[in-house]
N, C-alpha and C positions, 0 to 999 in steps of 0.2 A: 453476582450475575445470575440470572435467573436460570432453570437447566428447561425450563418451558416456556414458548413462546406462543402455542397456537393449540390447543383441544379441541377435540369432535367428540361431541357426544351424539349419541342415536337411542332416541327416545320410542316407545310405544305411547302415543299420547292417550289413549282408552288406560290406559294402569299410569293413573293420576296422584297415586299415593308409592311411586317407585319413590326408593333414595337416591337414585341417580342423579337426579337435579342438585339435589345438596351434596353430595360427594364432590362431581364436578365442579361444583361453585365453589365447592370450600380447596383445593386445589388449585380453580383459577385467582381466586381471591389470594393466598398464598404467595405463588409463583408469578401473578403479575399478569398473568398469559391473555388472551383473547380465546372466550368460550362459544363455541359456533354449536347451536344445538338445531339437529334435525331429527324432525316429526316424521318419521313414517307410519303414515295413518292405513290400516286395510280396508279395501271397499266392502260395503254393504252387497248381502246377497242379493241377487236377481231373483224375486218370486215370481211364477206365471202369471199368475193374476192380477200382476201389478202393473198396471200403463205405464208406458216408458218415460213419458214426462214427470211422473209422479215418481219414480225411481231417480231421475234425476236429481228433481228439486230436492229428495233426501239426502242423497249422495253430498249435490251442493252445501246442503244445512249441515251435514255432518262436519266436511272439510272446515265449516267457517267455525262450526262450533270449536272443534280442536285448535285454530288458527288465534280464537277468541281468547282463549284458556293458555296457550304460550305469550300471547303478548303479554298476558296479565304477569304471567312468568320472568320475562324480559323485564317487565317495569319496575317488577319487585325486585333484580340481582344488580339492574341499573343502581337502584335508588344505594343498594351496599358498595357502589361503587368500580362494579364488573364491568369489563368491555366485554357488550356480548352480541352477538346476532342470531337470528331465527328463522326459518322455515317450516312450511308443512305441507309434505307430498304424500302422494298415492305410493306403496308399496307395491309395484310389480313384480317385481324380482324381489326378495328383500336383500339377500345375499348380495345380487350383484350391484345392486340401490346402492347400499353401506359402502363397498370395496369402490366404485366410481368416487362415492364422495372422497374417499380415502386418498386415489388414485388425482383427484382435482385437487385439495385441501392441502396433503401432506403435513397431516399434524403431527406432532411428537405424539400424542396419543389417541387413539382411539377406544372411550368409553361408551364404556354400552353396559347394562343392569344383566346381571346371567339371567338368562334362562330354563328355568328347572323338564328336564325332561326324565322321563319315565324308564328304569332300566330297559321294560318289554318295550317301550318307544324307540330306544337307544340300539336293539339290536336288529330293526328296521330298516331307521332312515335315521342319517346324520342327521343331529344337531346342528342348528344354526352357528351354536359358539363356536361348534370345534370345526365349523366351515371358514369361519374368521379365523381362529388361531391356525391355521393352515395356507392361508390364503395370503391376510393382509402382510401388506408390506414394511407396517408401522406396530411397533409393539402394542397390544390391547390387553385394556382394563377393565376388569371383567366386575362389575357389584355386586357383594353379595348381599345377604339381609341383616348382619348385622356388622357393628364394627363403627367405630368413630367415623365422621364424615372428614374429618381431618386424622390421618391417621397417627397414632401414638406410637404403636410396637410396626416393625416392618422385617419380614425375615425372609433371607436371600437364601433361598434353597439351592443349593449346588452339591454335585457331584465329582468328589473328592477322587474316585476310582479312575485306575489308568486303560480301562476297558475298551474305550473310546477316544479318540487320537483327536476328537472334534470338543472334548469335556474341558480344555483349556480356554480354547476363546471364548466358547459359551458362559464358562463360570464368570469370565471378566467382564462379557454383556452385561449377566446377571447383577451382580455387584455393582458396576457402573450404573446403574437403573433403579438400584435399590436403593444404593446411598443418594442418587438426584432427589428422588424422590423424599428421603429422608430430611434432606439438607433442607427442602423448600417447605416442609412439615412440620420439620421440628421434631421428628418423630426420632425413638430408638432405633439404628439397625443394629438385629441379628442373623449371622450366618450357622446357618442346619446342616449338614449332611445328614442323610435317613439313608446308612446305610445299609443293606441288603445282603447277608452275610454267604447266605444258602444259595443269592442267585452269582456272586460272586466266584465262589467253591464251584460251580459247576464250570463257570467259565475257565478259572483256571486249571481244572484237573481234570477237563475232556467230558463232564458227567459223573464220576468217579467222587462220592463222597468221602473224605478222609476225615475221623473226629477229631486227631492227632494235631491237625494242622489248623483248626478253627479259631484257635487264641492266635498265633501269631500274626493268622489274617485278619482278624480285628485288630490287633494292634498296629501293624501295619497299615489301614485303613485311618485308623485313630491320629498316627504320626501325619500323617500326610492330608488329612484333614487340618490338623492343628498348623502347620508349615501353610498350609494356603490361609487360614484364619489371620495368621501372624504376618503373611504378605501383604494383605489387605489391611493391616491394621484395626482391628477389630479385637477390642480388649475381650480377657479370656471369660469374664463374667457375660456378653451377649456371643460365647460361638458353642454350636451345642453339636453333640455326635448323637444321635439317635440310631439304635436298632431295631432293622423292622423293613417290612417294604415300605416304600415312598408314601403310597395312596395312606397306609392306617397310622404311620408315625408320625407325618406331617398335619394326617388330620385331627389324632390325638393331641399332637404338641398345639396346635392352634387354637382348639377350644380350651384347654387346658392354663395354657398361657391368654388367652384374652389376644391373641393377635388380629389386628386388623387386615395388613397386606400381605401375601405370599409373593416373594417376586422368584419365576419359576423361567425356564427354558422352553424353549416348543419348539420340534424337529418336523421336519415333512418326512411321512411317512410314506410308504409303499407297500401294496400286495395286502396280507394278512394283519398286517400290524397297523395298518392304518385304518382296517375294517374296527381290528378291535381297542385303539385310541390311545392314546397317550398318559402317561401320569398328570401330565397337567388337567388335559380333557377330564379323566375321571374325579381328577380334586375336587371342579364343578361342583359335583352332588356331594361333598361327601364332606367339605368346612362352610361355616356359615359367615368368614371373613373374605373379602374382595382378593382377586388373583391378578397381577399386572403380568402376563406372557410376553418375554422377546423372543 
């Protein structure tokens, strides 16, 4: 049985050469699904000099142009055999554009191609991804620039630590999503913990660094990693304990190993900590393989 039925993808139709189309497809091709892709196209600027009719008719030519170029799209994933549908609108919002369609559609996923944004950009003005991984309702699949369109390696990053009293259901999200997606790919799953030894130690000892106590807590960390690997069933050759914060171990273990998908957590944040983003949010910049957020 399939674990997808329905995909959204949200396309920039000016960036003609994104891998998103081919991700998606290879995914709905897979899984069997119906792939709905929409266009949101941005309007052309308003020059003074320019007659308003003659702003128009470009506006017009633009919309048909981009409209011309997805059908061609549509014709070509038909002809492989895809059920597919197509749109192309104006981006007003684009934020709340995307999360409507979300909110009408209800697909098991919502892809979309990242968006690279600029540290000094990033400590400005939110990110459009990390408006979606905050917002939607539906887990998102974020593309990155490299990585199989069909993915081969898929690894369920979870948090093995009892820090958080919310790390149980979340890991089982994660893992449920990670293996769907495996199952309908063909792909390997491995399960990661990246864990964080030094932010641990602080947690448990008030602030208070102790050397003394540093093996135990990794090993202790270690056991209890491996206990959830071996719940999941997850043979011991794809489950890996990594040391390190989240952000540089997961991004190392990713380029390193060739992995395509991260399938990772996202928490709604508050106050300080939502100013300055999440592990998943900062993964964004920092692997060049696709990230699936529940």
């Amino acid at each position: 049985m399939s674990q997808y039925t329905c995909l959204l993808l949200i396309i920039d139709p000016a960036l003609r050469d994104s891998p998103a189309i081919t991700h998606a497809a290879a995914l709905a091709r897979a899984s069997g699904a119906t792939l709905h892709i929409v266009a949101l196209a941005t309007r052309l600027k308003i020059f003074p000099l320019v007659q308003k009719d003659v702003w128009e008719k470009a506006q017009a030519a633009s919309l048909q142009g981009h409209r011309d170029w997805l059908t061609q799209q549509d014709n070509n994933l038909q002809a492989l055999g895809l059920k597919v549908t197509t749109q192309v609108e104006w981006a007003d919002d684009l934020k709340q554009n995307i999360l409507d369609y979300v909110a009408e559609m209800k697909p098991d996923l919502l892809i979309k191609q990242v968006q690279q944004e600029s540290a000094l950009k990033r400590a400005f003005f939110t990110p459009l991804d990390w408006k979606l991984l905050r917002e939607s309702t539906v887990p998102v699949y974020l593309i990155g620039a490299a990585g199989h369109a069909l993915p081969h390696i898929i690894v369920a990053a979870v948090d093995a630590s009892d820090t958080q009293a919310t790390n149980g259901d979340l890991n089982d999200r994660i893992v449920e999503q990670a293996n769907a997606m495996a199952l309908q790919c063909g792909a390997e799953l491995h399960l990661l913990y990246a864990c964080d030894i030094s932010a641990l130690y602080m947690t448990d000892m008030g602030g208070l660094a102790v050397t003394d106590l540093m093996e135990d807590l990794q090993s202790t960390e270690k056991d209890r990693f491996f206990e959830l690997a071996q719940r999941y069933g997850v043979p011991p050759d794809r489950h890996h304990f990594v040391l390190g914060s989240p952000v540089s171990a997961l991004s190392h273990f990713a380029i390193q190993e060739g992995v395509d998908v991260i399938v990772m957590g996202r928490v709604r944040y508050r106050g300080l900590e939502k100013l300055l983003g999440s592990t998943t949010e900062h993964i964004l910049y920092q692997v060049p393989c696709s990230i699936l957020a529940v």
